[in-house]
C-alpha positions as CSV (number, residue, x, y, z in Angstrom):
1,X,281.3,132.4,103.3
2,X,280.9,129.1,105.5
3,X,282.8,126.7,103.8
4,X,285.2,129.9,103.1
5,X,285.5,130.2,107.2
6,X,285.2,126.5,107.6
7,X,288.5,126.3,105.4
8,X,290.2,128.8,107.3
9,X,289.6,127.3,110.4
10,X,291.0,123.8,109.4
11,X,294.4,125.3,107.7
12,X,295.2,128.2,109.2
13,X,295.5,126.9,112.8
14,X,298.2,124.1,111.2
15,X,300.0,127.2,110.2
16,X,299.9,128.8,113.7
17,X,301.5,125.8,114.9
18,X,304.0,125.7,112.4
19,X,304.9,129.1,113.4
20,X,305.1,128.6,116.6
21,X,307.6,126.0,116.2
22,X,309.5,128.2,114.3
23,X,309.8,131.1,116.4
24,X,310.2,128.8,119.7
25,X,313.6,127.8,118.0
26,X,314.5,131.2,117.1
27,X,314.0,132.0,121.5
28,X,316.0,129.2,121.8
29,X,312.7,127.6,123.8
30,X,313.3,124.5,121.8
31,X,316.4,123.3,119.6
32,X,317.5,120.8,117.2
33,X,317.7,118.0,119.8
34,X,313.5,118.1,120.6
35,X,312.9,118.6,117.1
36,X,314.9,115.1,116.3
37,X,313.2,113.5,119.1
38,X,310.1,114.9,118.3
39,X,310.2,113.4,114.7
40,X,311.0,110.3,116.2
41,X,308.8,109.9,118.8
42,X,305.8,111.0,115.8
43,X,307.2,108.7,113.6
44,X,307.1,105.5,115.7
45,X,304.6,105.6,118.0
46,X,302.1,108.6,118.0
47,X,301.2,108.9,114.2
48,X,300.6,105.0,113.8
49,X,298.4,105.2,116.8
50,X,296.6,107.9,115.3
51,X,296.0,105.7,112.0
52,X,295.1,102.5,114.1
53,X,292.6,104.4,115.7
54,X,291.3,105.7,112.7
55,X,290.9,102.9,110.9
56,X,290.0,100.2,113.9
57,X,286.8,103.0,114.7
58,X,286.0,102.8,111.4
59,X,283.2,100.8,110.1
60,X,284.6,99.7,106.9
61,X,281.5,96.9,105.8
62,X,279.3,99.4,106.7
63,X,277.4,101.1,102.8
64,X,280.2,99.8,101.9
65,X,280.5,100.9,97.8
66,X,282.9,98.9,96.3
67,X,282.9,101.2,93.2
68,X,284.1,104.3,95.6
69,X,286.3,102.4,97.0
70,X,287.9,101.4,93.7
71,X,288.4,104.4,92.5
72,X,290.2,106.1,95.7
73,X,292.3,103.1,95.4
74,X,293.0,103.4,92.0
75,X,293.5,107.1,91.9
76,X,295.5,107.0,94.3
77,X,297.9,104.4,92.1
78,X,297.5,106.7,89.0
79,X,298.4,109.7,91.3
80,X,301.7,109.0,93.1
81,X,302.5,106.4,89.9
82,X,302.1,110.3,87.8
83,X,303.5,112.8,89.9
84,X,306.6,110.0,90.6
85,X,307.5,110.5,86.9
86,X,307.2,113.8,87.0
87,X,309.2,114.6,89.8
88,X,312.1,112.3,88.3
89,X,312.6,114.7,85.1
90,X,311.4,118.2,86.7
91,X,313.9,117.3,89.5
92,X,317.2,118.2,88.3
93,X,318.8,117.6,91.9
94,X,317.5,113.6,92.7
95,X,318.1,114.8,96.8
96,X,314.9,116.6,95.9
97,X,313.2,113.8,93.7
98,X,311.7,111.7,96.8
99,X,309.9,114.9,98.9
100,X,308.6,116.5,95.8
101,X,306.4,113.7,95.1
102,X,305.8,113.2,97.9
103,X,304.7,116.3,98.8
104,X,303.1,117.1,95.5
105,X,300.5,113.7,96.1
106,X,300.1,113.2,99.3
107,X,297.1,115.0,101.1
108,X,296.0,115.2,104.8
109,X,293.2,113.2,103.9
110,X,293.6,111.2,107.7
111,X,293.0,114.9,109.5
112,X,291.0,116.5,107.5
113,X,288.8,114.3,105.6
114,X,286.0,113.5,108.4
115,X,285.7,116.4,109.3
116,X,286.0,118.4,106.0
117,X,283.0,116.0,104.8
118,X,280.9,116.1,108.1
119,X,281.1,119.9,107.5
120,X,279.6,120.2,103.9
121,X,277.5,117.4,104.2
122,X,276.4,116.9,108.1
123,X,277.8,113.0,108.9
124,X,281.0,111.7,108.1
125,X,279.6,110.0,105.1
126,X,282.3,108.0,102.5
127,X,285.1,109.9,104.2
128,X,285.9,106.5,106.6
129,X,286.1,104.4,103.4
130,X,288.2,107.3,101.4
131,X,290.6,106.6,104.1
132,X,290.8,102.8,104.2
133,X,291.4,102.9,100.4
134,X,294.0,105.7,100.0
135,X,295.8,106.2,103.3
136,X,297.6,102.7,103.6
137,X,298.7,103.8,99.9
138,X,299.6,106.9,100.5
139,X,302.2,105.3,103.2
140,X,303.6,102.3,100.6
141,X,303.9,104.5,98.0
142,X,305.8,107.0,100.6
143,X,307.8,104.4,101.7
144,X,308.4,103.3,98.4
145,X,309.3,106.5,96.6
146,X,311.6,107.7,99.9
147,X,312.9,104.3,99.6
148,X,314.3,104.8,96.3
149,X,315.3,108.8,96.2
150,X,317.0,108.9,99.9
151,X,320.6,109.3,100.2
152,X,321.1,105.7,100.5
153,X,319.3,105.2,97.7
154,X,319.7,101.8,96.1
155,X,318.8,100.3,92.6
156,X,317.5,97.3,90.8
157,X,316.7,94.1,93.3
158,X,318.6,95.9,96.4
159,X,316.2,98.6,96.3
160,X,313.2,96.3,95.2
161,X,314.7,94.2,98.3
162,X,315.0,97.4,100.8
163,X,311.3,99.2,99.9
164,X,310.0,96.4,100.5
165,X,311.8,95.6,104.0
166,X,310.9,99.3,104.8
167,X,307.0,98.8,104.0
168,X,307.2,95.8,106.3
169,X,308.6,97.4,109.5
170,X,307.3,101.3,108.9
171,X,305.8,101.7,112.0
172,X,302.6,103.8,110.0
173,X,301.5,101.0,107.8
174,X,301.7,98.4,111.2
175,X,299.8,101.0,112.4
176,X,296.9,100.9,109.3
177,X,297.6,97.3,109.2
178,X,296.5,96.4,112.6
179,X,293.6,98.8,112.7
180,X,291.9,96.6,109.8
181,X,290.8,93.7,111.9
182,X,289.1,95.2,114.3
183,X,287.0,97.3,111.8
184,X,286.5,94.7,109.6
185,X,285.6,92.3,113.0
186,X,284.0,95.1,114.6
187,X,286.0,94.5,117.8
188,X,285.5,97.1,120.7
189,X,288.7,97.9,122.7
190,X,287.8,98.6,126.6
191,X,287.2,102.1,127.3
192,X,291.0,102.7,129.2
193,X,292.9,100.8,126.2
194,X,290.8,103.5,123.5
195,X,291.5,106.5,126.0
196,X,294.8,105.6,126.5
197,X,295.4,105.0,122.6
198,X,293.6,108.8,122.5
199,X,295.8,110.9,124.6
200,X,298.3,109.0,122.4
201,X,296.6,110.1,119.0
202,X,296.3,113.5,119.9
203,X,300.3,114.5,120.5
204,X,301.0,113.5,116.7
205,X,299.6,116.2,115.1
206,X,300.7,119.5,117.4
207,X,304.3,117.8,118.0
208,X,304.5,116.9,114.4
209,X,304.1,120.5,113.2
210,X,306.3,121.9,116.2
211,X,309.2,120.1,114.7
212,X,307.9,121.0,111.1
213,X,308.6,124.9,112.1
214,X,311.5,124.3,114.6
215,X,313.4,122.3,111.7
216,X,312.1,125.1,109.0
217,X,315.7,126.9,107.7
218,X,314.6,130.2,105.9
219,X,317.8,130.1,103.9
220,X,317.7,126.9,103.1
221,X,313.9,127.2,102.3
222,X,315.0,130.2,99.6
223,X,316.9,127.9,98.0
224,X,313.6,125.0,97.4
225,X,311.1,128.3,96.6
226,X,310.8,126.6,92.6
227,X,310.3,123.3,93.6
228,X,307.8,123.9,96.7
229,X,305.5,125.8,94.3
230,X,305.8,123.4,91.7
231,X,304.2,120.8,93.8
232,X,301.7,123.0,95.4
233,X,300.2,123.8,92.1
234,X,299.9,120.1,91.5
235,X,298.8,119.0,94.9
236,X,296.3,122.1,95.4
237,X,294.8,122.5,91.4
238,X,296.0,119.7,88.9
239,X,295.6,117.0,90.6
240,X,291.9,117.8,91.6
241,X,291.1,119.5,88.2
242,X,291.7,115.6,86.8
243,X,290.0,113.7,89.3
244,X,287.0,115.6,90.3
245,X,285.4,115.8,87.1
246,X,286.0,111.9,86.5
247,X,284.2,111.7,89.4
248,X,281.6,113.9,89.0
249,X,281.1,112.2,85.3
250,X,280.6,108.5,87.4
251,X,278.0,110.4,89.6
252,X,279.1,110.0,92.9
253,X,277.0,110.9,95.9
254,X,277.6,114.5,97.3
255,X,279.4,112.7,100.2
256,X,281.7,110.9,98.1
257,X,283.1,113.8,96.0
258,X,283.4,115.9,99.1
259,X,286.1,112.9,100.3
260,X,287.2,112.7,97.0
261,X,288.2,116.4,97.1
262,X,290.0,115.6,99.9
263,X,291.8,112.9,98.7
264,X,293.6,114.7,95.7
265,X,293.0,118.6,96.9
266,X,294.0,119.0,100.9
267,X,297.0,120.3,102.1
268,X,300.1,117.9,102.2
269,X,300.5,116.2,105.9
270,X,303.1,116.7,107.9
271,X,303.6,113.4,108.2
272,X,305.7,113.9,104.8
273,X,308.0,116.1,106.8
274,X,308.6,113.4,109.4
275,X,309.1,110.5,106.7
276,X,311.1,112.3,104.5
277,X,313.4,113.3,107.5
278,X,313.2,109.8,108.7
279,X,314.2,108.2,105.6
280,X,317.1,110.7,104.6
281,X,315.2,112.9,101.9
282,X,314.9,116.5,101.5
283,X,312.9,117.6,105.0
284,X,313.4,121.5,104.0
285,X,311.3,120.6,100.3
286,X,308.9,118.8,102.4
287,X,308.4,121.4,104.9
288,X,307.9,124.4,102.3
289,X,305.6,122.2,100.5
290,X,303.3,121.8,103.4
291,X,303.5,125.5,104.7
292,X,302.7,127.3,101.1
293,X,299.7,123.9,100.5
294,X,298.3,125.1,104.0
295,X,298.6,128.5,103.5
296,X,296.8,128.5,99.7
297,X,294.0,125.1,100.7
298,X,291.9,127.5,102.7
299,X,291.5,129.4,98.9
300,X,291.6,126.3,96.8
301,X,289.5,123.9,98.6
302,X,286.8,127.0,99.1
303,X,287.1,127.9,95.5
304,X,286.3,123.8,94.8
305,X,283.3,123.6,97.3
306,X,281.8,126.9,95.5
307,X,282.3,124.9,91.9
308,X,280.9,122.0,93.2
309,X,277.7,123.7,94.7
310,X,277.3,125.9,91.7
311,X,276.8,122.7,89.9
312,X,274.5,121.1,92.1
313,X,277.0,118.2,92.9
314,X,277.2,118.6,96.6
């Protein structure tokens, strides 16, 4: 029942938010313009704070495993490298192609992870270095797949050519990218610079899911019904259902499964929403994708915790 209520709390509050964007729209409280310059203002400058702070607070050298690492980073690859080729025959509409897999690989792991683990197993554990392997691939491979399926959408060496141009100056992997030196130096911001880069952390995730609702279309959405539960099945049970008893098989510490489940079973972040909008994808995919994955992760992750306990693995 703890982890059950534990779930609930961490997914159903996202939802709350969501719906509150949704219905301040609706009471004409907020309107398209704040939702684009919400997604904006997310994109560029709150969520990469968010990331730098995670990752420059991070003690990455610290029990370090390199054979955890490897296999976030690698799983990760085989993940997004999967539900890529997927998406481009499943996808019969290639508007749709980019946001489905994104959506149907790419967890919260950032938001939820820490705390997910520190909950189930009472410190923070392998979660910091779960992060560090998969989040600054989650982002390329983003990049990278938007890159490809947006509506400017360009083949062969000009899209080679612009993916990479767009992994270069994507403000979210500057972000991750300039976090590593201080973790790996251990270099201690003064205490005003890491307030200040705080209060800036904090806005990404409430405005992030405000625009999430206030740009949610229920027609439109009707129409992406199919496809959204297509990739919620594979974010919330096949993707986890491959990975976790690999892991389990390589004997990984309670700690690290726990961040492993995270990695391949949380809900998709709304920072899909704001990239795929950003990079002229399908936002209304993306944001029935994260609705129904929060909605269903407070069932699936407690279902996974109960497996996992009932065989003694965490």
């Amino acid at each position: 029942m703890n982890h059950f209520l534990f779930s609930m709390n961490a997914t159903i509050p996202i939802f709350l938010v969501i719906l509150l964007g949704w219905f301040l729209k609706k009471i004409n409280l907020i309107n398209d313009a704040f939702a684009n310059t919400a997604n904006k203002f997310v994109f560029q400058v709150s969520l990469p704070v968010m990331l730098f702070q995670d990752i420059a607070t991070t003690s990455i050298l610290q029990d370090l495993n390199i054979r955890f690492v490897l296999f976030c980073f690698f799983g990760t690859f085989l993940m997004f490298t999967a539900v890529w080729g997927f998406a481009h025959f499943y996808c019969k509409d290639r508007s749709m192609e980019g946001a489905f897999a994104q959506g149907a690989a790419r967890g919260s792991a950032a938001v939820l992870g820490v705390a997910f683990v520190e909950n189930i197993c009472g410190d923070a554990g392998m979660a910091p270095l779960m992060i560090v392997a998969a989040v600054p691939l989650f982002n390329i491979f983003s990049v990278t797949i938007l890159t490809f399926c947006g509506k400017n959408r360009k083949n062969g060496k000009a899209g080679i050519r612009k993916a990479c141009l767009n992994i270069l100056k994507n403000p979210i992997i500057i972000g991750i990218l300039l976090g590593i030196p201080f973790s790996l130096l251990d270099i201690k911001l003064p205490v005003i610079c890491m307030r200040t880069i705080s209060y800036i952390a904090q806005t990404a995730t409430p405005l992030a899911l405000l625009a999430v609702g206030a740009g949610f279309d229920t027609k439109q959405a009707l129409t992406r019904v199919r496809p959204a539960l297509a990739a919620t099945v594979i974010k919330l049970l096949v993707l986890p259902c491959i990975f976790i008893p690999i892991a389990v098989r390589m004997h990984f510490s309670a700690s690290e499964l726990t961040a492993i489940l995270v990695m391949t079973g949380a809900p998709t972040t709304v920072t899909s929403y704001i990239m795929a909008k950003s990079m002229e994808n399908d936002e209304v995919l993306s944001s029935n994708i994260i609705v129904l994955t929060t909605l269903l992760s407070s069932v699936t992750l407690t279902l996974w915790v109960f497996v996992l306990r009932y065989l003694g693995c965490i």
